[in-house]
N, C-alpha and C positions, 0 to 999 in steps of 0.2 A: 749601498744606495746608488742610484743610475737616476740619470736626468733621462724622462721620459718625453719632456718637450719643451721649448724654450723659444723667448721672442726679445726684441729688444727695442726701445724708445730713447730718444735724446731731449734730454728734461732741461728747455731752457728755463726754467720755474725762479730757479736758480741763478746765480752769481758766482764762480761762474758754471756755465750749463757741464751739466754732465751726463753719460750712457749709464740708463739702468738695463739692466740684466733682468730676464724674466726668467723664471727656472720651475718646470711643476716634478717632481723628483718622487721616487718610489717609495719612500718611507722619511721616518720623524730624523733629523740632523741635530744636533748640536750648534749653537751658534759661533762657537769657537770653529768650528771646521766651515761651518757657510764662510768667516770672513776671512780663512785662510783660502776658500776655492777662491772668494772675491779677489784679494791680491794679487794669486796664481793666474786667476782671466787677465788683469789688469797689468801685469808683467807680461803676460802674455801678448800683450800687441806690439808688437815691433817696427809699425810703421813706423817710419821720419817723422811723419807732422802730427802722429799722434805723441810719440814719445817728447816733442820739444814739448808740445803743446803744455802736458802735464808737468813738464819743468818748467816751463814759463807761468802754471797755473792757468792760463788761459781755458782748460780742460776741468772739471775736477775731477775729484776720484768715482771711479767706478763704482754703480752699487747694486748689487745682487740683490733678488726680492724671489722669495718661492711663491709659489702662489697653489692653493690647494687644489688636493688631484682632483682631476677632471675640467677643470677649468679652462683649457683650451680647446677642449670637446664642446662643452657651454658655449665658449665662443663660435666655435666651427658650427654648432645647430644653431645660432640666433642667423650668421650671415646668412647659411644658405636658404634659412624662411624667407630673408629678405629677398631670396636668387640672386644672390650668388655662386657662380663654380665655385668646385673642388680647385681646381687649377689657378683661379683669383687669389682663393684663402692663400695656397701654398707661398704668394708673393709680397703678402702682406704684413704691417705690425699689427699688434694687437693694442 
């Protein structure tokens, strides 16, 4: 499986807020391996103020979300109807 394209949001929705993970991935996963790559991303940041943060809880946990293929292509044709550059999208969340 390969991550074909990915984006990412900070969901204050929540209490407290936390980064979801956008992932559009080449075929069907297991969800026992999504919430092991989620941990792996989430281990994975090694900043200072991210790492306290997640120990102080002020953070919470990271959370991974696939989202079905082609859906960042969907996105990328809806802005550029709107006009938008190519070189905007590349700066952008989704």
């Amino acid at each position: 499986i390969e991550v074909i394209d990915f984006s990412s949001h900070v969901d204050v929705t929540t209490e407290p807020g936390h980064y979801v993970i956008f992932w559009e991935v080449s075929g069907e996963t297991e969800e026992d391996v999504l919430q092991d790559c989620c941990n792996c991303l989430d281990k994975g940041f090694i900043d200072a103020g991210y790492v306290s943060s997640r120990k102080c809880e002020t953070i919470g946990a990271l959370e991974l979300r696939v989202v079905e293929r082609g859906t960042f292509g969907k996105v990328q044709e809806h802005f550029l109807g709107l006009g938008s550059s190519v070189d905007s999208l590349r700066c952008q969340d989704v």
